[in-house]
Every structure is written in structure tokens, then in C-alpha cells.
N, C-alpha and C positions, 0 to 999 in steps of 0.2 A: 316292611320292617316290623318285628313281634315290638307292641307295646310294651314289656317289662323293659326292655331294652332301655328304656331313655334316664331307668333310674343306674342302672351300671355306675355311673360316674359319684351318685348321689350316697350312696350307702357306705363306704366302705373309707378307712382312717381308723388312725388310737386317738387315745387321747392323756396327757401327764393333768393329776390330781392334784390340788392346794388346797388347804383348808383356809377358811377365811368368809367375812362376805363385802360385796361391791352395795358401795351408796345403791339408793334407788334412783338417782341423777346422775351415775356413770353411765357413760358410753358402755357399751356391749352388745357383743359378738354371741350369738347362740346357735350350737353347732352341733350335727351328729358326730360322735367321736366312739368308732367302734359298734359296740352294742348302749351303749349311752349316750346321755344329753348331757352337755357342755356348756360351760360360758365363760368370757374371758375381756376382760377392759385392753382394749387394742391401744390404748393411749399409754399406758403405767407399766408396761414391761410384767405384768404378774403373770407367772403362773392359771392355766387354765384349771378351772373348779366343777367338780360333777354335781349339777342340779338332777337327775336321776343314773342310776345305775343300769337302768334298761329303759329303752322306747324308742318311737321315732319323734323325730322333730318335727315339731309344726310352726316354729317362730317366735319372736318377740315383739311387743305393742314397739309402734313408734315413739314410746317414750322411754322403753326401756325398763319400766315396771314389772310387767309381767308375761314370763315363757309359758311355752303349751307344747305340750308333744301326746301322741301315741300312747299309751301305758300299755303294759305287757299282757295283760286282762282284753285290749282294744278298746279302751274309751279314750275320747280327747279329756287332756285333763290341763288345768294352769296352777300357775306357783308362783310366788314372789319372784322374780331374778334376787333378789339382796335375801333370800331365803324362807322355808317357810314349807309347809307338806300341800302338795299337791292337792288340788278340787277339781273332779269332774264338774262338765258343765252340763250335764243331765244329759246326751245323748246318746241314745240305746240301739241307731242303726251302727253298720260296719262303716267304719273311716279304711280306706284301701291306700292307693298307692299316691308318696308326694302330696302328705297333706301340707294344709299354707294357710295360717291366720291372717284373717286381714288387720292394718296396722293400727286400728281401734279398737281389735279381738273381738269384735262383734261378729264376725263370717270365717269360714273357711269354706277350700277347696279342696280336692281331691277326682283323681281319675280313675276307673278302672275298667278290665278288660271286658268288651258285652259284646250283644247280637250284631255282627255287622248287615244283618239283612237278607244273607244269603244264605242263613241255616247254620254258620260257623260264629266265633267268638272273635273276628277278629278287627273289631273295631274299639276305639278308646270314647270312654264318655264321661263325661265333666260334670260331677256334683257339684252343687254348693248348699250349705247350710248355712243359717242364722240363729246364732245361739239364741234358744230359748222357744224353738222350733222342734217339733217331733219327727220332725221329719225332712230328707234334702229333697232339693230338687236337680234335674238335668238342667244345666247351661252350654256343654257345649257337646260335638258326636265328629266323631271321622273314622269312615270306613278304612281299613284294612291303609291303616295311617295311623300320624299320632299331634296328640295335640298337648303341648306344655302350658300351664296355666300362670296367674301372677297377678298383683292386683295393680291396680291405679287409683288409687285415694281408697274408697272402698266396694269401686266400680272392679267383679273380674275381666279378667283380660286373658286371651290368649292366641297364642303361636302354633300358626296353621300353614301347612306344609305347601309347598309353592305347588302350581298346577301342573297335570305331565306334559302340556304343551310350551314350546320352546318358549322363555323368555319371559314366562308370567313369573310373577316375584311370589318369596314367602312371604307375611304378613305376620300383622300382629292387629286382634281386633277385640275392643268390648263384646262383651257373651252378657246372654241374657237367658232368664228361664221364656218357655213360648208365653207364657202370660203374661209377661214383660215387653215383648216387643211380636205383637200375634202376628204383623205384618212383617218380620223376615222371615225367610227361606234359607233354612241353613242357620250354621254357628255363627257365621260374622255379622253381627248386628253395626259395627260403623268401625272400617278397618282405621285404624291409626300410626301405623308403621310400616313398610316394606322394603324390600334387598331382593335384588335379581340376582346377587351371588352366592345367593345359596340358600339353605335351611336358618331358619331363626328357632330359638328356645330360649326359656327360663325368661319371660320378659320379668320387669319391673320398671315400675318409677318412682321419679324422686319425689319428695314430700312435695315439695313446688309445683307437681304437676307439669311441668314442662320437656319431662326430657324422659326418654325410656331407656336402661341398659337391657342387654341381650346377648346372648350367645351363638354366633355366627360360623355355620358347617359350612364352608363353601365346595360349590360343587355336589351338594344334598338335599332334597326336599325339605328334608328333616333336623331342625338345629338340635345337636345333643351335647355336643362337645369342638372345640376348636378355638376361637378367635373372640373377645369379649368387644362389641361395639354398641358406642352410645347413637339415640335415636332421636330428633328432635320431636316434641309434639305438635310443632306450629305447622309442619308440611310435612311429615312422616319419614325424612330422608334420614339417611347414616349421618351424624358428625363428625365419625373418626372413629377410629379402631384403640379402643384402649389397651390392648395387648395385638402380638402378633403371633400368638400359641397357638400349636395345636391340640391342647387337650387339658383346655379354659373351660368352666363350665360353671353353671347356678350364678348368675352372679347377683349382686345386691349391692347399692346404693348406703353409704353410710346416711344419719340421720339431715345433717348438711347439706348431702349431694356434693361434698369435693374430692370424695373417696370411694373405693370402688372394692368389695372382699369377694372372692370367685376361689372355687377350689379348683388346684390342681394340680393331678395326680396324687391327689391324698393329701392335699395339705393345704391351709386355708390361707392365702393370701393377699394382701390388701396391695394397692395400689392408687397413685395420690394422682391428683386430676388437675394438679395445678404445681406450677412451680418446675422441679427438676422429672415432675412423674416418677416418682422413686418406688420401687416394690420392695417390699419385704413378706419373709413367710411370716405368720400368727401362730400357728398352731398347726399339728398333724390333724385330720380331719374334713368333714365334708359337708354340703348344705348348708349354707354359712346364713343367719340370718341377723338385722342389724336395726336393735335400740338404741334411746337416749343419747344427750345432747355430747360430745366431745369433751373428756374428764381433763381440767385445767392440768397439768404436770408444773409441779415444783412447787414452795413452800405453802404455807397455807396457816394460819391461825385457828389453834383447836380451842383457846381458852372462849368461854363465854362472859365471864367475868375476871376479876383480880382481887387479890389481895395485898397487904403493904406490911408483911410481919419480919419484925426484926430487923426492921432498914433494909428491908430488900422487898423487888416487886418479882414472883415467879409467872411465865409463860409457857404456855402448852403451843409447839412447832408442830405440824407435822409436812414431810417431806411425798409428796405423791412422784412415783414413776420408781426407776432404778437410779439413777445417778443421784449423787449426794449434794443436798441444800447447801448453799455457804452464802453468807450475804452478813448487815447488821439490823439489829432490832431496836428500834429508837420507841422512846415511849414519849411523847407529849402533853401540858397543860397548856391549851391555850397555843403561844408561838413557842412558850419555853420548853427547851430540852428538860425532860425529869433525868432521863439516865439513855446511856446506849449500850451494846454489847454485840460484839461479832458471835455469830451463830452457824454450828454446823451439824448439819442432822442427817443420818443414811438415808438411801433411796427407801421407801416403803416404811420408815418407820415415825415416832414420835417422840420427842425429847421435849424436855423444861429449859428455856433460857432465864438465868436469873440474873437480872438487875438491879446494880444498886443506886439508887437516886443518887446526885450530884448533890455539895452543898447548896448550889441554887435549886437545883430539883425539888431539893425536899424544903426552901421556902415558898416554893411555889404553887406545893398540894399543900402548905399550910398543916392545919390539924383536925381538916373537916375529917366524917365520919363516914362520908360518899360522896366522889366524886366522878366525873366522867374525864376521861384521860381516851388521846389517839395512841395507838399503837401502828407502828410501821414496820413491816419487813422489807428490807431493800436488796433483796439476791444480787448477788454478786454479777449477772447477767440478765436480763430480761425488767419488767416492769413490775413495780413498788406494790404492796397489797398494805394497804391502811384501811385498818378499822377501830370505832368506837365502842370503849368498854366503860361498864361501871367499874369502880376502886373503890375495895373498901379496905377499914383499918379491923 
């Protein structure tokens, strides 16, 4: 099978535009979209947003800070995900095909077409680079094969094709450069995964270390596309098949590990690992890479302080996700209620709740000139968000 071949699945989707930017503590999704770089919070219903207008994707930190892709020039470059112009990270070799930061942005990887040995170009060979290095080096090589790469913490890892004799399993093994481990022979330096059904690609793992997803060809040497299965780390076996597609592919572990984003057929879809396993699509799109902690959905206290002018107390709501906030807003001194009021604010946006103290209320803040008072939202479903604010007059 020709090496270019395994990106097929990887390149190609649109992508719909928002203006806007995402916390730097949002959940997000970073994704090739078209001839662009994409990002999109998978928790809040928004709108996907273009972090560049051309590149390839290289990924997002596991915290969701900050993307890297490609630039149209061919340097790796990073950027704020919540916004900000891109910075090369100074490296002047060629980045080639399915590059992939590691999830501290300190490494990437990348493969491209070379000598298989025999006078021809037809084997695949695995860079890796450490930012702030002049130079990559080889980690992994397969003759007239292919090999998909992925990281594990910020050890690379890769998806090596099952052997031609019956019944030997595809794999999944840490890579090393030779002066990393001089005593292996060959790419697989400690295999930690295997399937007798078929071709494995795209591994990854989850932040925990424990478990690896993967994309499962059965009946292939070569995983490229097909069936998305989780892999344990404690003894390298399947624990189950998170999809039963055939044309699943790149998958990736949300930052939790209870969620699962895989493209396919041009469209980037998450899938939940616990509970009803429910799929939904994200976005048109491809290459799906996956920051930052899980963005809370539903109200949320924007004020940082308060004021008390006019007999009334004003509050800054805002509503995360698409459906609309509704719940009451109680204000506290001490056990005494100051005032309450029902509150209702659109999906995605920001509103003032204003409050007028009760007559006990307002014997209760007295006539100091600062004080500290609870604030409570209490959504009409789900659980209560209180916090403590200064009050002043």
C-alpha cells in the first residue's frame, strides 16, 4: 500500500466560521477544516471558529492553551486557541505528512515517503522533533508498509502493520530514535497493544495513561479507516469496539478519557463512553484534535463585584451553551435573604439581573460602605452556583 494513502481520510471537510473567542479553560476540539485550521468548544453548541485560513493541523496542548499547525510558508507554528497571531517555533527542516504535537507541545511527529532499501522510495519513516532542536531525528521505518504514529504521555508511539504470516497481530509499540534504545532491532522498542483482526492506526492515549484508542481495518495489515476500538494498557488487549463503522478514522480521546472525536466521512464526531454512548456530529471536518478541561454549560456569575445604587443590587449572568438559563438569584448576608429574583438569560449570551433588597434586606447590609454578601444562582434544573462578592455603596 502507497504511504500517502493513509492520509485520504485525514485531509479533506469544510468548515462554518464564528467570530468570537473561547476561554483559555474551554474544552476544544482543533481540526483541519478544508484548507484551514479550526476550533470549536464540543460542550456549548457554538459555532466552529478559524484559528488560520490555511495550514495543516498539528494539534492542541492537553490543556487546551495552545494550537500548532503547518503554515502555508511550511513551518510549524502555535497560537493561542482563545486568540492571538501565530509564532514559529524556530524550525527550518521540512515538516511532511500528519504532523502531531505532543500534548505538552514540546515534540512532534511526522512521517514521510523514503529509501525503502531496495533503490525505490517505498517505505515510510517516522521523525520526531523536540522543539528547540535544529534538527529531527528517525523513530520509526517500514519497508514498502506504513506506519501511523500518536503519542502516549510524551513517549511516541506507533501502529505497525500485522506480519504476512498467518495470525501474527497488528501492534501498537513506543518508538525510539537508535540512540535511545541502541539495543532494539527494528521500530518496536516495547510493543503495548495488539489485534489479530486486523490493521490498527491512529493510536492514542488517554491522559491517565491507561488505555489507548485506535482505528481498527479488519481483515488489513494496515489500520487506516474502519471501526474505532479502545485498547487497555495493563495487558494490550481490545476492551471493546467504540463504533462499529466502517469509515471511523484519527480518533482521539477527549481531555477526561470519557469521550471519544473520530472523523467520518468528513465530519467530526464525538462519541460518549459512558452512560447511553450517544453520538452526535461536531462539525464538517477532519483530524480532530482534543484540549482543555470540559466547559461547565448553563449559568454562570460574570460580576466580580457589586454595587447597591439606588436600592437596587445589579448582577452580570451569563448563560454558556445554546439553551436558555432560567432559575432564581438570591443574594445573602450572613443567613438573611437581602433580595431574590427569577432570572432568565439566552443560550450564549450575558444579561444583568437586578435586585431590589427586601425591607429586611436592606436592614441587614445596614449602611456599611463594604461589605461581603453570597450570591446564589439556582437553575431551574441542575445544581446551585454560589459565590462570594464584595458590596459596595
Amino acid at each position: 500500500m502507497g504511504g500517502r494513502s493513509i492520509l485520504i481520510a485525514a485531509v479533506s471537510g469544510a468548515c462554518l466560521f464564528a467570530l468570537g473567542h473561547t476561554p483559555a479553560s474551554a474544552s476544544t476540539v482543533v481540526f483541519q477544516c478544508a484548507e484551514a485550521v479550526c476550533a470549536v468548544d464540543p460542550d456549548t453548541g457554538e459555532k466552529p471558529r478559524q484559528l488560520a485560513p490555511a495550514g495543516r493541523v498539528a494539534g492542541v496542548t492537553r490543556d487546551g492553551v495552545t494550537a500548532s499547525w503547518v503554515d502555508p510558508s511550511g513551518a510549524l507554528v502555535k497560537a493561542p486557541v482563545a486568540g492571538g497571531a501565530p509564532a514559529p517555533i524556530g524550525f527550518n527542516g521540512s515538516v511532511v505528512n500528519q504532523p502531531l504535537m505532543s500534548p505538552d507541545g514540546s515534540r512532534y511527529l511526522w512521517w514521510y515517503n523514503g529509501p525503502d532499501g531496495f533503490g525505490g522510495l517505498n517505505a515510510v519513516w517516522v521523525r520526531r522533533l523536540t522543539v528547540g532542536a535544529a534538527e529531527s531525528e528517525g523513530v520509526g521505518f517500514c519497508s514498502y508498509c506504513v506506519i501511523s504514529h500518536g503519542w502516549l504521555g510524551n513517549t511516541a508511539i506507533g501502529a505497525l502493520p500485522a506480519d504476512t504470516r498467518p495470525g501474527e497481530p497488528s501492534k501498537v509499540c513506543t518508538m525510539a530514535s537508535p540512540a535511545e534504545a541502541p539495543q532494539v532491532s527494528g521500530t518496536c522498542v516495547a510493543p503495548i497493544a495488539a489485534d489479530t483482526r486486523g490493521g490498527v492506526g491512529f493510536p492514542g492515549a488517554n491522559a491517565a495513561g491507561t488505555e489507548l484508542v485506535a482505528v481498527l481495518t479488519p481483515g488489513e495489515g494496515t489500520g487506516i479507516k474502519g471501526r474505532i476500538v479502545r485498547y487497555s494498557l495493563a495487558n494490550g488487549a481490545a476492551m471493546g469496539d467504540v463504533t462499529a463503522g466502517t469509515t471511523d478514522t484519527t480518533p482521539v480521546f477527549s481531555p477526561e478519557g470519557d469521550r471519544v472525536a473520530f472523523d467520518r466521512d468528513g465530519q467530526i464526531v464525538i462519541k460518549d463512553l459512558t452512560g447511553a454512548g450517544t453520538e452526535r456530529v461536531l462539525a464538517a471536518g477532519s483530524y480532530p484534535h482534543w484540549g482543555g478541561a470540559r466547559t461547565v454549560v448553563g449559568p454562570a456569575l460574570r460580576s466580580s463585584s457589586l454595587r447597591y445604587r439606588g436600592g437596587k443590587i445589579a448582577v452580570r449572568v451569563a448563560c454558556t451553551g445554546t439553551a436558555t438559563c432560567r432559575g432564581t438569584l438570591r443574594i445573602k448576608r450572613g443567613k438573611t435573604t437581602v433580595g431574590s429574583r427569577a432570572y432568565r438569560v439566552a443560550g450564549g449570551r450575558s444579561g444583568t439581573v437586578t435586585v431590589k433588597p427586601s425591607r429586611r434586606g436592606g436592614r441587614a447590609l445596614g449602611s456599611r460602605r463594604s461589605q461581603t454578601v453570597s450570591v446564589q444562582l439556582k437553575p431551574s434544573t441542575g445544581e446551585a452556583v454560589t459565590k462570594s462578592l464584595k458590596l459596595r455603596r
